[in-house]
Each structure stands twice: as structure tokens, then as C-alpha cells.
DSSP file (Angstrom, degrees, kcal/mol; ACC not computed):
  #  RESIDUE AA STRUCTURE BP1 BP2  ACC     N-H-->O    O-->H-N    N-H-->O    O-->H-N    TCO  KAPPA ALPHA  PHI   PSI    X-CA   Y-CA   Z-CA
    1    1 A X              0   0    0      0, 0.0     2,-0.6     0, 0.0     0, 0.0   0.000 360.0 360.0 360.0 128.1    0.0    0.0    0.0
    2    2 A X        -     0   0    0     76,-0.1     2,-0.1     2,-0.0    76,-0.0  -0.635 360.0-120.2-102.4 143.1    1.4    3.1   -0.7
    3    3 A X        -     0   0    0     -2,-0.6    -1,-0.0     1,-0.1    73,-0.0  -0.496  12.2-168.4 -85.0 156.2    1.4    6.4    1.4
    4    4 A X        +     0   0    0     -2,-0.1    -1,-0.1     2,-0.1    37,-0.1   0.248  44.0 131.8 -99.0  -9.0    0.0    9.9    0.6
    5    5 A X        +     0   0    0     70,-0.1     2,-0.3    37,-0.1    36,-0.0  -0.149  29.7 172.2 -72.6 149.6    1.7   11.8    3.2
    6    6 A X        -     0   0    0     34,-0.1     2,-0.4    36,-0.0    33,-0.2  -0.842  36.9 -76.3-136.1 176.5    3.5   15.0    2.4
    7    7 A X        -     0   0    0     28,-0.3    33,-0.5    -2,-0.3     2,-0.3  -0.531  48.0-140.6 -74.2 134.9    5.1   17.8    4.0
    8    8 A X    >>  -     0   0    0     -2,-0.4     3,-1.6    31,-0.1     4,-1.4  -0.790  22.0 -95.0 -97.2 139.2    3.1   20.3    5.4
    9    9 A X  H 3> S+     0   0    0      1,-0.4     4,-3.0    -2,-0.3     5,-0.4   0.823 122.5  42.1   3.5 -79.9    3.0   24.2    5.7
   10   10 A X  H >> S+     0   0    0      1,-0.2     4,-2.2     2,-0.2     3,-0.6   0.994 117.2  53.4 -50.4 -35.7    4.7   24.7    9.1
   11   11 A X  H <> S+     0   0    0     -3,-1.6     4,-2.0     1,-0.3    -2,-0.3   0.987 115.4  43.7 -81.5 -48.8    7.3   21.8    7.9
   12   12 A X  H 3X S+     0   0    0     -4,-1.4     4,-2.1     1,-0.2    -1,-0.3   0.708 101.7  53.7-129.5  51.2    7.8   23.6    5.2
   13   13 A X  H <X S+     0   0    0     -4,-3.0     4,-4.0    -3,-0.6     5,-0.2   0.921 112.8  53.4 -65.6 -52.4    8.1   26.7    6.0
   14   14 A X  H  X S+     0   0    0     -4,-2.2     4,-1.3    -5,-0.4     5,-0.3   0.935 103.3  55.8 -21.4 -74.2   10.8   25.4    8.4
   15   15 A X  H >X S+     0   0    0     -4,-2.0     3,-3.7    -5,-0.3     4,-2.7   0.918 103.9  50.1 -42.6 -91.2   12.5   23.7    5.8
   16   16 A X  H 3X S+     0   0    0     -4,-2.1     4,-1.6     1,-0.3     5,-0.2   0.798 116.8  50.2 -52.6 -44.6   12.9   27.2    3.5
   17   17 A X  H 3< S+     0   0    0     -4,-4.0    -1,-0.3     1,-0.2    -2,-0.3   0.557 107.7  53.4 -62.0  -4.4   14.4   28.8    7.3
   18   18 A X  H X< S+     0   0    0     -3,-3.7     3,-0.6    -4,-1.3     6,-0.3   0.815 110.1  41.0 -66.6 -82.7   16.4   26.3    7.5
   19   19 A X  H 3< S+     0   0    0     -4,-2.7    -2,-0.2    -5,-0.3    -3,-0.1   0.737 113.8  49.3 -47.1 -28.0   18.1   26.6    4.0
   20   20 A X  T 3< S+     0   0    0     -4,-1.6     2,-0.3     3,-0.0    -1,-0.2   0.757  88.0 106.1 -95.1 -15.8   18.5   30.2    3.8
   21   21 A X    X   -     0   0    0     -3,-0.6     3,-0.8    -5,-0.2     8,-0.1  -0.450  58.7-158.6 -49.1 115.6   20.2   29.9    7.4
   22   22 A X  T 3  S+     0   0    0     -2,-0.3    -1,-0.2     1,-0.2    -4,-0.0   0.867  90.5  53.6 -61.1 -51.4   24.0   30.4    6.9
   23   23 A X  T 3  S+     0   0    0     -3,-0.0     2,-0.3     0, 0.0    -1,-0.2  -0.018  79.8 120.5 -78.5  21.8   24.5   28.7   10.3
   24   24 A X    <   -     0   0    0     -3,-0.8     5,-0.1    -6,-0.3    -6,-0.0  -0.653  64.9-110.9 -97.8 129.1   22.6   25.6    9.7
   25   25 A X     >  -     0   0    0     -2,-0.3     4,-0.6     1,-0.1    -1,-0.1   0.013  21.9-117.1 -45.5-167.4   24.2   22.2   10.0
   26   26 A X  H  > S+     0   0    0      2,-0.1     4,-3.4     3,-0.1    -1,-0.1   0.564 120.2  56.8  -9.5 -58.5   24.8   19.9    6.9
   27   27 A X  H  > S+     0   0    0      2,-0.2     4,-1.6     1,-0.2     5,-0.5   0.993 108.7  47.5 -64.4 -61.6   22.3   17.3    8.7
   28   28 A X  H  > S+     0   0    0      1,-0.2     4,-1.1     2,-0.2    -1,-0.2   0.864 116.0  39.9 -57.9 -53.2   19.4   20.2    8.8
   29   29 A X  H  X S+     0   0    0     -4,-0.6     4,-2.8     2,-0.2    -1,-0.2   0.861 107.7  62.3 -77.6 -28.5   19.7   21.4    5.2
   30   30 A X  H >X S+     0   0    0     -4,-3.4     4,-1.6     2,-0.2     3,-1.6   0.968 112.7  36.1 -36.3 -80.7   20.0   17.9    4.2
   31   31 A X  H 3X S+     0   0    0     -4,-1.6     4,-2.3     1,-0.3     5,-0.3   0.885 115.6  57.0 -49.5 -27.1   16.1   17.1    5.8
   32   32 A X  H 3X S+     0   0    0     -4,-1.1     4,-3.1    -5,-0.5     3,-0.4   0.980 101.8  46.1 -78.8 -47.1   15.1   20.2    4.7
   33   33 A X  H <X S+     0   0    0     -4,-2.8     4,-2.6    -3,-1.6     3,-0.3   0.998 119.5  50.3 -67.9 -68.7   16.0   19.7    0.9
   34   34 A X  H  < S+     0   0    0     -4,-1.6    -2,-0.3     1,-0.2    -1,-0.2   0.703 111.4  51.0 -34.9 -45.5   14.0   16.1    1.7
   35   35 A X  H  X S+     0   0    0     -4,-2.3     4,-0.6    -3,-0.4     3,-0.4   0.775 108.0  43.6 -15.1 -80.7   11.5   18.1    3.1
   36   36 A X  H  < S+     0   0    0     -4,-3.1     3,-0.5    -5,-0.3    -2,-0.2   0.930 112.7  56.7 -36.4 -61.3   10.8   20.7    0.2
   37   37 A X  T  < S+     0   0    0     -4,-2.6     6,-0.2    -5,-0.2    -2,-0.2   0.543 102.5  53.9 -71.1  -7.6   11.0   17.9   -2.3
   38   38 A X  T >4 S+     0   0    0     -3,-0.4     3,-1.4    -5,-0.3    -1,-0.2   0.560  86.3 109.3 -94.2 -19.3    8.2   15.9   -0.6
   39   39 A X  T 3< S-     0   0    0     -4,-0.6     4,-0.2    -3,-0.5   -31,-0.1  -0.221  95.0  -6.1 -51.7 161.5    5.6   18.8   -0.6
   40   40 A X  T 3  S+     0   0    0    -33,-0.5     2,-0.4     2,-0.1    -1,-0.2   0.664 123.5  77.1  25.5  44.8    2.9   18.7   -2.6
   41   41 A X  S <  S-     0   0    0     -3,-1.4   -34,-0.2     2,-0.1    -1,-0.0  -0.963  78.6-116.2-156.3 165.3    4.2   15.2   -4.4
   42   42 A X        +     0   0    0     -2,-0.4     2,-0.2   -36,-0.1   -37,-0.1   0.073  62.1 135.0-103.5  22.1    4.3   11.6   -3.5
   43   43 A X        -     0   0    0     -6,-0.2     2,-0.2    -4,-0.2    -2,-0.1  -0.457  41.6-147.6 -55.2 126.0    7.6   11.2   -3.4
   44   44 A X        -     0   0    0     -2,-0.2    33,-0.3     1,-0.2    32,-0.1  -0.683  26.2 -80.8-108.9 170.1    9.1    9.0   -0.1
   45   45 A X        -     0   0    0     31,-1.0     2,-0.3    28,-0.5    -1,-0.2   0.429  40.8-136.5   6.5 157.0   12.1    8.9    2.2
   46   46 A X     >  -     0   0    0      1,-0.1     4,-0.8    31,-0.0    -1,-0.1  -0.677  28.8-108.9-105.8-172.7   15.2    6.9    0.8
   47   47 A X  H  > S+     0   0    0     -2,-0.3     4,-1.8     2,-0.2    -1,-0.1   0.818 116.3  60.1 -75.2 -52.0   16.8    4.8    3.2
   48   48 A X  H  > S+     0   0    0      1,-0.2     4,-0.9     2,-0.2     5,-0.3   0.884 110.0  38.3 -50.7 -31.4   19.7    7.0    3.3
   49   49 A X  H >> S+     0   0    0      2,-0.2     4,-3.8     1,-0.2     3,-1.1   0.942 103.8  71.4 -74.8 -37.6   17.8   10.2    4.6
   50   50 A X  H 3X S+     0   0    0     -4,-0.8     4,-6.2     1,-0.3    -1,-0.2   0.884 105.1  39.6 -43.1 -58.4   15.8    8.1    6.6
   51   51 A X  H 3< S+     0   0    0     -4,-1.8     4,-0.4     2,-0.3    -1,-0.3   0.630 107.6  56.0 -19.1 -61.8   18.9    7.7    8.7
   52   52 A X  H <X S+     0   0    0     -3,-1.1     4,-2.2    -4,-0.9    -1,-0.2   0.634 102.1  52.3 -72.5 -44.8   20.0   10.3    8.7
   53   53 A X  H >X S+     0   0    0     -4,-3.8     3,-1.7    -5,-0.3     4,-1.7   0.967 111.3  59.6 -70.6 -60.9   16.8   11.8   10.1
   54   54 A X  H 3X S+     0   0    0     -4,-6.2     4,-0.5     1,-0.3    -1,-0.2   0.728 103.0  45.7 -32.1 -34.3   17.2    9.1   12.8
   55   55 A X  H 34 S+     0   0    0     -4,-0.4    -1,-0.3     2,-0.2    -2,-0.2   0.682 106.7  53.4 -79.0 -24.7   20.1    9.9   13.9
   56   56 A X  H X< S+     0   0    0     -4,-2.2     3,-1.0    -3,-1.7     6,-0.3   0.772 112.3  48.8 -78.0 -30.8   19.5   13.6   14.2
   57   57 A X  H 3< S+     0   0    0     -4,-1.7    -2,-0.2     1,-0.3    -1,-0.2   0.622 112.3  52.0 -94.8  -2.9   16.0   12.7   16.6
   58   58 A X  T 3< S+     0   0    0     -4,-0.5     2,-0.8    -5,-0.3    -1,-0.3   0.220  95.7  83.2-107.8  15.1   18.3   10.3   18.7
   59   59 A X    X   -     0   0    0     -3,-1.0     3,-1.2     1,-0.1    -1,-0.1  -0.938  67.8-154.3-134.2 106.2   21.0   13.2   19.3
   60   60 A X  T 3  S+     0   0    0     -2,-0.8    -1,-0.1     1,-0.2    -4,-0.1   0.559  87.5  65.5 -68.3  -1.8   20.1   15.4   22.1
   61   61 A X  T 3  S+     0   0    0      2,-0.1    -1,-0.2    -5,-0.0    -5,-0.1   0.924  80.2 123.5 -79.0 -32.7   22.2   18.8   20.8
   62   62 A X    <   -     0   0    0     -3,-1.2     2,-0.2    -6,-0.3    -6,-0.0   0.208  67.4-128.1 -33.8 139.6   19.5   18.8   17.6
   63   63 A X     >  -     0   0    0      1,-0.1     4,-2.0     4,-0.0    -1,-0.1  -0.479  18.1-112.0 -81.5 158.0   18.0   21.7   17.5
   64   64 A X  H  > S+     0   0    0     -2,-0.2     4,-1.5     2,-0.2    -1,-0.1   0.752 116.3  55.3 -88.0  -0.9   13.9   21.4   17.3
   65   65 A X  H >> S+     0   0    0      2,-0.2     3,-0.8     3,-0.1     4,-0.6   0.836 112.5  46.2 -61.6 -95.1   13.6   22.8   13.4
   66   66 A X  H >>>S+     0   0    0      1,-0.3     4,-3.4     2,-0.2     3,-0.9   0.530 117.3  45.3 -46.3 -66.2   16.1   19.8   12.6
   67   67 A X  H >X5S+     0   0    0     -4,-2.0     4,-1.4     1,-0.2     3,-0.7   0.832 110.4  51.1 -20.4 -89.9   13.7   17.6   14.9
   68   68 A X  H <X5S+     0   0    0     -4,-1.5     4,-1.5    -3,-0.8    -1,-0.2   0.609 117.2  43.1 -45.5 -37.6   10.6   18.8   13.4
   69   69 A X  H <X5S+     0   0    0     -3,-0.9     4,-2.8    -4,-0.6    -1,-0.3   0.918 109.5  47.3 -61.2 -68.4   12.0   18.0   10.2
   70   70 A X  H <X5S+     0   0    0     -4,-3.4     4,-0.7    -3,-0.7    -2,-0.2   0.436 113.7  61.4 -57.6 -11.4   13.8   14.5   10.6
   71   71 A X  H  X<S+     0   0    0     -4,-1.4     4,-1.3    -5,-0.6    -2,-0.2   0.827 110.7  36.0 -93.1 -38.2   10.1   13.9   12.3
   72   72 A X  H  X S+     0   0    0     -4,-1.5     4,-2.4    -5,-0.3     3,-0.3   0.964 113.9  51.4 -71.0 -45.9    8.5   14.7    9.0
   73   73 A X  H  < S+     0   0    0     -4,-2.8   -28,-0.5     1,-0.2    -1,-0.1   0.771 108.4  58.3 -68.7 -11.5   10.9   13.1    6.6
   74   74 A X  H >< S+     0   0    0     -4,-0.7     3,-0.8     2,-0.1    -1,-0.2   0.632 101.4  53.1 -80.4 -16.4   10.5   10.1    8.9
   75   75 A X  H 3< S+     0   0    0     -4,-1.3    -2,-0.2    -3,-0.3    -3,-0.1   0.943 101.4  64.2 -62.2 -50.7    6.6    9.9    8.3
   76   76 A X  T 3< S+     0   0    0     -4,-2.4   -31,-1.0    -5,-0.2    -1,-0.2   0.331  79.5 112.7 -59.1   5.4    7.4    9.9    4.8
   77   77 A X    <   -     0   0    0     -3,-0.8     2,-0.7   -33,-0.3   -74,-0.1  -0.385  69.9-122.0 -77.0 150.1    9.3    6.4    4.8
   78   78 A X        -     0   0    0      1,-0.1     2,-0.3    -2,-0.1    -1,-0.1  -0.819  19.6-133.4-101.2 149.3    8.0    3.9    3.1
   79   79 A X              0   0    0     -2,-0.7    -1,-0.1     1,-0.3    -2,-0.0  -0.279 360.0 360.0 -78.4  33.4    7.5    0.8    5.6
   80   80 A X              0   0    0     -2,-0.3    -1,-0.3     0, 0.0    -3,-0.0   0.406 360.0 360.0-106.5 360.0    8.8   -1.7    3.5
């Protein structure tokens, strides 16, 4: 079965503060470019971002746009 979920308003609005942020990690603009590219499409997760966005929600310095983010691009995984 395939999912419909997409990135949403707040996420990415996030996403576009994210990107234009000078001071933003590598890991943040990464989800955030995953982010962007899952609005309004049905495009899902890879396995590599997926990861990645795991590792960022299991790493307590994240900041909570990077959270919010790696929590959205993880909805978007496909369960297979």
C-alpha cells in the first residue's frame, strides 16, 4: 500500500528557514531539501535520509527545526 503523506505548511516553511540559514548544519539542510521535495508530491524517504533523520531525533544537541524535520521526513518512509 502506498502512502500519501506529504510535507506540510509549518514543515515547510521550516525547511525554507532552514536553507537560507548560513548557520545551519549539513544534517538540517540535508532534511530540509528532503523536506521541500516531498511537498505537494508523493515522493518518499530513501533509506539513506531516513537515517539520517534518525540519527538527528536520537541526538540530544539537535535543534527542534532539525527535529521537526527528521520527524516529517520520517513519516514519509516507506514501511517496506
Amino acid at each position: 500500500m502506498s502512502k500519501s503523506e506529504q510535507s506540510g505548511s509549518k514543515v515547510t516553511k521550516t525547511a525554507s528557514k532552514v536553507l537560507r540559514d548560513p548557520g545551519a548544519s549539513k544534517t538540517a539542510k540535508s532534511l530540509a531539501g528532503s523536506a521541500l521535495a516531498q511537498a505537494k508530491t508523493a515522493k518518499q524517504t530513501t533509506r539513506t535520509t531516513a537515517g539520517i533523520a534518525a540519527r538527528a531525533l536520537n541526538d540530544g544537541r539537535t535543534k527542534a527545526s532539525t527535529r521537526t524535520l527528521a520527524g516529517s521526513v520520517l513519516t514519509q518512509k516507506s514501511k517496506k
